[in-house]
N, C-alpha and C positions, 0 to 999 in steps of 0.2 A: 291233516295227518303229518303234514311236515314239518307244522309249529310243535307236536306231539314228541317228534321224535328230535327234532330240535333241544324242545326240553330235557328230553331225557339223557341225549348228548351232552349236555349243559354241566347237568345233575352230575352223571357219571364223570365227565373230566373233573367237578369239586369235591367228588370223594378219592378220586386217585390221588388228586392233590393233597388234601386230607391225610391220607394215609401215608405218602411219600415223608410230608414231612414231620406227621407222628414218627416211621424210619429216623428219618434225618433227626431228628432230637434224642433218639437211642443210642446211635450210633456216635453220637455227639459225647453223650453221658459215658460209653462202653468208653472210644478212646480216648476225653478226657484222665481215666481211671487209669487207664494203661500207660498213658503220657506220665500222670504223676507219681507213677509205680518205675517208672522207668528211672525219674529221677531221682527217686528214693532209693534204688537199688545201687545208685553209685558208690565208688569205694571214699569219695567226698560227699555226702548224697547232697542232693540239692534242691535242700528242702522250700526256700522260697518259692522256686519257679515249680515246685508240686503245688505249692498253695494256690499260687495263681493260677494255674490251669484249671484246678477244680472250684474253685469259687468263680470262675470264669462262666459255671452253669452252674444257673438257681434252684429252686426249687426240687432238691433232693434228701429233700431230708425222714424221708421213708425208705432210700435204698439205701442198704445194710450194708454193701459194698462200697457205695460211694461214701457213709457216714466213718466206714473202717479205715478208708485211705485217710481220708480229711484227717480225722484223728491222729493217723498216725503222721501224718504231715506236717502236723503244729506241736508233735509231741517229737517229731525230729528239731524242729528250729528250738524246742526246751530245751537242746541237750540228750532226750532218751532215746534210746533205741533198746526193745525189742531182744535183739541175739545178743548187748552186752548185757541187759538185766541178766538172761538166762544165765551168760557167764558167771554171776554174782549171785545167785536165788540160793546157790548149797550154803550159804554162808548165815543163812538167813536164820533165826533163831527162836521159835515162840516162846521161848522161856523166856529170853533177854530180846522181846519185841521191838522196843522202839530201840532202844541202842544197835541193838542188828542192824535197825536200818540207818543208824545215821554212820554206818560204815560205809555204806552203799559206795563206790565212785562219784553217781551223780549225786549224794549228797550234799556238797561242799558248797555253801553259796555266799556269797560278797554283799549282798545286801537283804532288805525284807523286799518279799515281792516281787523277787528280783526279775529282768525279762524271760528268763527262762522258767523259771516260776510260774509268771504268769503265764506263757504258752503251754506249760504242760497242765494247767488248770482250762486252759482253753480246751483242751486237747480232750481232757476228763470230762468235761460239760458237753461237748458235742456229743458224747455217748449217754452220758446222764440222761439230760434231759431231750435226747433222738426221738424223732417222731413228730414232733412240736410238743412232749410233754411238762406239763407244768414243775411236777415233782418225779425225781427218781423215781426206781423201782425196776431190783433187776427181775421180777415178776413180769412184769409191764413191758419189759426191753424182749422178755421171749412172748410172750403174749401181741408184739408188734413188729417181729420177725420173724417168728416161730422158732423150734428147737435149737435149729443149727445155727442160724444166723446169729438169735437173740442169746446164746450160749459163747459163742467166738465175740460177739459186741462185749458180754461181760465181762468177759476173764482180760478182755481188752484193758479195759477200763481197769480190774483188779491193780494187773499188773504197774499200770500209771501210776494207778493212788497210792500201792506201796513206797513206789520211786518218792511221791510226791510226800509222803510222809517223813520218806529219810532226809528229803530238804527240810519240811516245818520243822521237825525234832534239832535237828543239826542247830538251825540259825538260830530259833525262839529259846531251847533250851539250849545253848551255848556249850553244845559237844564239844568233844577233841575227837577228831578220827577214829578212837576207838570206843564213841559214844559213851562216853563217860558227861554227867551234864555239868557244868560249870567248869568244864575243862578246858574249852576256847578263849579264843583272842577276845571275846567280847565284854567280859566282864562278869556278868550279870551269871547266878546260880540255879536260879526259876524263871519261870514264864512267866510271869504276874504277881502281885503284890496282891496280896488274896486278904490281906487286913485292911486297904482302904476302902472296900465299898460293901464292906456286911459280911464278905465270907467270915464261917467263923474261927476265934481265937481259942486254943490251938488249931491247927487244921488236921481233921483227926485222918481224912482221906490220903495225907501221904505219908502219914505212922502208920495205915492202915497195912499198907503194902511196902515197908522196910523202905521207905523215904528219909525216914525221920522229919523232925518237926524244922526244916528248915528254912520253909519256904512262908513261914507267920513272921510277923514283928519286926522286931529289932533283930531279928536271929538269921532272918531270910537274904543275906546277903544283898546287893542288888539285882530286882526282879527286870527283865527285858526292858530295854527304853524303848521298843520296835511295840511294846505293849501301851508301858503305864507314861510314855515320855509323846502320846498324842490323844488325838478328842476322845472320847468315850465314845462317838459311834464306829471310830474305824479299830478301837480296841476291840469293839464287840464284834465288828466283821473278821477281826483275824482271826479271835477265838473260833470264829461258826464255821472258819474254814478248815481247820484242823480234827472240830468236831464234826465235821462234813465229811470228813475224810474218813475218820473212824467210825462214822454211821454209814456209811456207802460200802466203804469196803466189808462190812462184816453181812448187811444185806446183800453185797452177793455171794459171799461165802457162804451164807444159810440156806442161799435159792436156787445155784446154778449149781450144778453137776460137775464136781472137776474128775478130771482123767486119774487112773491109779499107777501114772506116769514117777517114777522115784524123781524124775528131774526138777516136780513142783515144790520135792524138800519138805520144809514143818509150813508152807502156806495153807496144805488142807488142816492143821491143828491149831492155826491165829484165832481161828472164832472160838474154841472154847479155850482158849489158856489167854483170852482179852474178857472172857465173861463174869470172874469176878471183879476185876475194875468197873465192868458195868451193875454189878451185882449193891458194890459196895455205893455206886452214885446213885442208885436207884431210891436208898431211902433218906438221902441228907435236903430231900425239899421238895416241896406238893408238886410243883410243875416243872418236874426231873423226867416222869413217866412222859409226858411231851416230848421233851426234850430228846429223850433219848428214842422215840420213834420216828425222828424227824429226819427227814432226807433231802431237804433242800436249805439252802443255802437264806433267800429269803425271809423261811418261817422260822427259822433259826435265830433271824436279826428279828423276825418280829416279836420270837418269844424273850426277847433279850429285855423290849420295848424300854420302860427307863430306869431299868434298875438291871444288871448284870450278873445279878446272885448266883443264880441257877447255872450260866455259865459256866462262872467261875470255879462253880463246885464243884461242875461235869468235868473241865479242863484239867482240873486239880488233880482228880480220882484217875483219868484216862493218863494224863501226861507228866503230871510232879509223881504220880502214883507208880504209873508202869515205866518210870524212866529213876529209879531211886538215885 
């Protein structure tokens, strides 16, 4: 009887234990969230030591809360915030898409890639692909938080990728602050030289949409050296990120519910006044229809595989297209 109740002694102290520090690991996660919320809210915020707190504990990449700070943590050390976007959303234009954004404030960037750049891509991917999923899908993002969560993850995300687009437009296509393209310090009057690897001569995708023919031949001034001035596999990566961008951000436009808030401005009218850009890339080449249902970043570079065509067409149509 007494080995009996010994054991059961035994038993009972390894499930308190058990449960204490299942506690203890919650609680861990709860003020971790509050700690990097704290430092986020400064009038300097201080976004490193947000990172670090929360990557400090693992394994959270199914809580909606801790995936929202994270995000917005490394999309503080980009440069973005959040209340100044909003400051800047009335100004935002679906008729004159990409040039709207490359007025943004955080538009303005110094180099390709640049570290801010990259943090605020960091910052997009942790909501992207949340969950451990392979491929986007803001279907998939409410389907793995449910309504509330997987709806505030999105618009999360939205918001970044527009920022994140008035950087790519600004730098690749060589704005001036009033998003005019070939109007920067850089030089260059297109994204890419679309007559050295098959696109076709003329290129009818940026006559299509009041481009003119300027971005073929002899005629195209010079196209980004940030493009055509390195290897061909990081030309194809930069293209799939911009076309990542405009594929992501219009799958949650199509999927997520936005508010009938007047402060969202023409962001609820970007998916259909961006549709025939996609309309017109849809029939310039067989594995276009791929291409343009693609949401990650990888199958993007695979569909690119050794030839660039299809890219370049899509690139052409979304960004020499909707940026004239």
């Amino acid at each position: 009887m007494l080995k009996v109740l010994t054991f059961r002694l035994a038993t009972l102290t390894l499930l308190l234990v058990a449960v204490a520090c299942s506690a203890s690991k919650e609680e861990k996660v709860v003020d971790a969230i509050d700690t990097a919320l704290y430092h986020l809210s400064q009038n300097d915020p201080e976004c490193q030591e947000a990172i670090d707190v929360l990557e400090d504990i693992s394994g959270q990449g199914k809580n909606p809360r801790y995936m929202q700070t994270l995000a917005s943590a490394y999309a503080c050390r980009g440069g973005f915030s959040e209340l100044s976007f909003f400051d800047e959303i009335g100004t935002i234009d679906s008729d004159n898409f990409l040039a709207s954004l490359a007025q943004l404030a955080t538009s303005a960037q110094n180099e390709a890639q640049s570290d801010e750049f990259n943090d605020l891509q960091t910052a997009i991917d942790l909501i992207l692909y949340s969950g451990g999923r392979t491929s986007p899908s803001a279907l998939g993002t409410i389907d793995e938080f449910g309504p509330r969560h997987g709806t505030n993850l999105n618009l999360q995300a939205a918001y970044m990728i527009i920022a994140q687009l008035g950087r790519y437009v600004r730098w690749y296509g060589n704005t001036d602050a009033a998003g005019v393209k070939g109007g920067g310090a850089q030089g260059n009057t297109c994204f890419f030289d679309y007559d050295s690897n098959g696109a076709p001569t003329p290129l009818s995708v940026a006559t299509s949409h009041g481009g003119g023919n300027a971005c073929t031949g002899a005629g195209q001034g010079s196209a980004s050296l940030d493009y055509v001035g390195v290897t061909a596999a990081l030309a194809q990566t930069r293209m799939c990120q911009g076309i990542m961008l405009v594929n992501n951000l219009l799958d949650i436009l199509e999927n997520t519910t936005l508010s009938n808030n007047d402060a969202l401005g023409d962001i609820r009218e970007i998916y259909a006044d961006v549709q025939p850009f996609i309309t017109t890339a849809a029939v310039l080449d067989p594995g276009m229809t791929d291409l343009i249902e693609t949401l990650a970043q990888v199958d993007c570079e695979t569909i690119a595989g050794t030839s660039d065509r299809t890219l370049q067409l899509y690139l052409a149509s979304l960004f020499e297209g909707g940026l004239p």
